[in-house]
C-alpha positions in Angstrom: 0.0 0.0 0.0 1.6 3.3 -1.0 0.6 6.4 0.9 0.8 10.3 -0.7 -0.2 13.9 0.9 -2.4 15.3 -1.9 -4.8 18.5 -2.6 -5.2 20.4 0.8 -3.3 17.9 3.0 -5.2 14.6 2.7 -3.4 11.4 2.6 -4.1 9.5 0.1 -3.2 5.9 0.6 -4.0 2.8 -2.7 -2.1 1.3 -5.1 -0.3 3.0 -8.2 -3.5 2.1 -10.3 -5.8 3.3 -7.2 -4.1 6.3 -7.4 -3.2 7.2 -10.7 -7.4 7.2 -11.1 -7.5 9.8 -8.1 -5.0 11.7 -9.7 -7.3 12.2 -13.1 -10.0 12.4 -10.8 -8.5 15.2 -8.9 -7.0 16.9 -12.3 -10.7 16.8 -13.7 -12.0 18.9 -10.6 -9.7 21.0 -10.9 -9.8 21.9 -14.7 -13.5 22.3 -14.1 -13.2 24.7 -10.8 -10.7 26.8 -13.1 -13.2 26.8 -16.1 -16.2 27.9 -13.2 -13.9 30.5 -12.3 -13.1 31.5 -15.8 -16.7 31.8 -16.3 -17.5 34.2 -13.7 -14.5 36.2 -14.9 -15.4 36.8 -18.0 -19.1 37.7 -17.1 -17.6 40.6 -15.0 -15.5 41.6 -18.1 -18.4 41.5 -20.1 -19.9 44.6 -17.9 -16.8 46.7 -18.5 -17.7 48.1 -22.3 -14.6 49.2 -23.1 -12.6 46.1 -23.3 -13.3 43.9 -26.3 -13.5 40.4 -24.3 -14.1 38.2 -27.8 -10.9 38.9 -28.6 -9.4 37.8 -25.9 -11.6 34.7 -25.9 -10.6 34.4 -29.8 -6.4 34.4 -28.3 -7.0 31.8 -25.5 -8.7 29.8 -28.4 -5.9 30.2 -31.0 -3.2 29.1 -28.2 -5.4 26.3 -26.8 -5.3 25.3 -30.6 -1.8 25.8 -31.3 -0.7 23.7 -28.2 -3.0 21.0 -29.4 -1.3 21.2 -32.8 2.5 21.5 -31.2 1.8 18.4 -29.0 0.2 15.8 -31.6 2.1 17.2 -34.4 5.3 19.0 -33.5 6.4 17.1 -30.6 6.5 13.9 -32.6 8.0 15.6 -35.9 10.6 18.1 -35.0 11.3 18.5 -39.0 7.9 21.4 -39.0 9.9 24.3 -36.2 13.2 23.4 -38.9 11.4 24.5 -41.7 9.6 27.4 -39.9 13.4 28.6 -38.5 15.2 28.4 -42.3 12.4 30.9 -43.6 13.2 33.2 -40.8 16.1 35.7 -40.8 17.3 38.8 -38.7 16.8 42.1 -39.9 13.7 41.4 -41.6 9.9 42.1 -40.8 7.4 39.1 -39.9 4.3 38.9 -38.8 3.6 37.7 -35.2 0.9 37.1 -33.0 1.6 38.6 -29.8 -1.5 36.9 -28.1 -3.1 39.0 -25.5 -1.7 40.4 -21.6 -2.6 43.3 -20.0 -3.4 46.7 -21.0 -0.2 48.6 -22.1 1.3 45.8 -23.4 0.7 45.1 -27.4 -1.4 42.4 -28.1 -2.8 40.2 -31.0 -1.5 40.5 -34.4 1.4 43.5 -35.3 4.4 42.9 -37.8 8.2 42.4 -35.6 11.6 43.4 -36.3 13.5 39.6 -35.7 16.6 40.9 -33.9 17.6 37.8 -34.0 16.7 33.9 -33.9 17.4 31.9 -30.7 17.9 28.6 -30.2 16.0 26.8 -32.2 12.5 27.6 -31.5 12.8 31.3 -30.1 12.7 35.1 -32.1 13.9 37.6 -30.1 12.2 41.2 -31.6 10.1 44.3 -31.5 7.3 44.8 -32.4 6.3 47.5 -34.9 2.9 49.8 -35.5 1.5 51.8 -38.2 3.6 55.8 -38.0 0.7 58.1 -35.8 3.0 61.8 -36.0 1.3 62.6 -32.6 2.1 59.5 -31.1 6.5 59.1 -31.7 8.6 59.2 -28.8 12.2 59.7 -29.0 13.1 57.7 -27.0 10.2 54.3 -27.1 10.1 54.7 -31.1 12.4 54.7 -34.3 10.9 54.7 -37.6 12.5 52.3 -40.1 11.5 51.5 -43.6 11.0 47.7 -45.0 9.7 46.4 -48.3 8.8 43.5 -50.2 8.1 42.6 -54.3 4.6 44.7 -53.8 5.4 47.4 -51.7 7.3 49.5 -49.5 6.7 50.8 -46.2 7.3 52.6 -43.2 6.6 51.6 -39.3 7.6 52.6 -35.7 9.2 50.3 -33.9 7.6 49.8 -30.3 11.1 49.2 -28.4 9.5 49.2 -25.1 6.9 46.4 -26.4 10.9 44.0 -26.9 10.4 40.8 -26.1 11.4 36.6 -26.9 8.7 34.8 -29.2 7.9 31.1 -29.5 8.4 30.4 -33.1 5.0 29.4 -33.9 3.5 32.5 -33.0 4.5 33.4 -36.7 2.4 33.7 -39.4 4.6 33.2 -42.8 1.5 33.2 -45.3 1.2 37.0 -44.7 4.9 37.6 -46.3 8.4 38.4 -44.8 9.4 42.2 -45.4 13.1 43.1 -46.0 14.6 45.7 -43.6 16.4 49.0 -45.5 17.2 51.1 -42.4 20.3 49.9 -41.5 20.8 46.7 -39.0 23.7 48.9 -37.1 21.3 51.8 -36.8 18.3 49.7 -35.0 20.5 48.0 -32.8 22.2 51.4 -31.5 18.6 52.7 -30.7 17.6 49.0 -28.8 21.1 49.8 -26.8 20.2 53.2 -26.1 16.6 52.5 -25.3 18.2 50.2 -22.6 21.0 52.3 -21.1 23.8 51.1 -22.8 
């Protein structure tokens, strides 16, 4: 007879089988107490008007589905990330879905500066926006210009929005822009952004 301290204390005592079927049981009331408390979350969310909450519903359900897809498909075929990291470069503009966090952080969908690739499975960038003239801080924002077969274009780079990416978070159908403002040039601004 084996014996474990479980949820709140409680010994548990049974056999591996015995207790590998308290431990679903256990995992089950638990996914269904956080789904309860989701719930009532999002109905108090609802009330406050000016915060989309589909969206954010629409984010949990991409990443619930992406983790799906990483852990049937990825996992067992580690060939799909390869392929993913080959198409990617530095100094080049891709675009990412940032999912969703809290207020004054960027969120969903915005094209990213890749500072550079890490590891295999991580991008390391900054996120850009569309050029508002009443909305460019020295010191946050640096306008760069990128361009493709179709077009060019300009964008502000959000350096205070920097951050490490999962790979997958990419979307490659929507094209990869080239960088013209120079790599040196960016980099010096992410430096002095951070108190280099």
């Amino acid at each position: 007879m084996l014996k474990f301290v479980k949820k709140n204390n409680v010994p548990i005592t049974g056999t591996f089988r015995e207790l590998n079927v308290i431990e679903v049981v256990i995992m089950k009331n638990e996914l269904n107490e956080q789904l309860d408390l989701m719930k009532n979350n999002i109905k108090k969310l609802e009330e406050i008007k000016s915060y989309e909450i589909a969206k954010l519903i629409r984010s949990y359900n991409y990443q619930i589905s992406n983790l799906y897809y990483y852990y049937t498909v990825i996992e067992k075929n580690n060939k799909e990330l390869s392929k993913l990291k080959k198409s990617i470069k530095s100094h080049t503009l891709i675009y990412i879905n940032l999912g969703r966090g809290f207020p004054k952080e960027l969120m969903d969908g915005h094209w990213c500066y890749v500072v550079r690739t890490i590891g295999d499975s991580k991008l390391f960038v900054i996120p850009t926006t569309s050029i508002k003239t009443n909305q460019i801080n020295s010191y946050m924002h640096y306008i760069i210009e990128a361009y493709s077969k179709e077009k060019n274009i300009k964008s502000k780079l959000e350096l205070s929005d920097i951050r490490c990416v999962d790979i997958q978070r990419t979307y490659l159908r929507k094209g990869i822009y080239k960088v013209r403002t120079s790599r040196a040039e960016i980099i010096n601004k992410l430096v002095e952004m951070v108190g280099g």
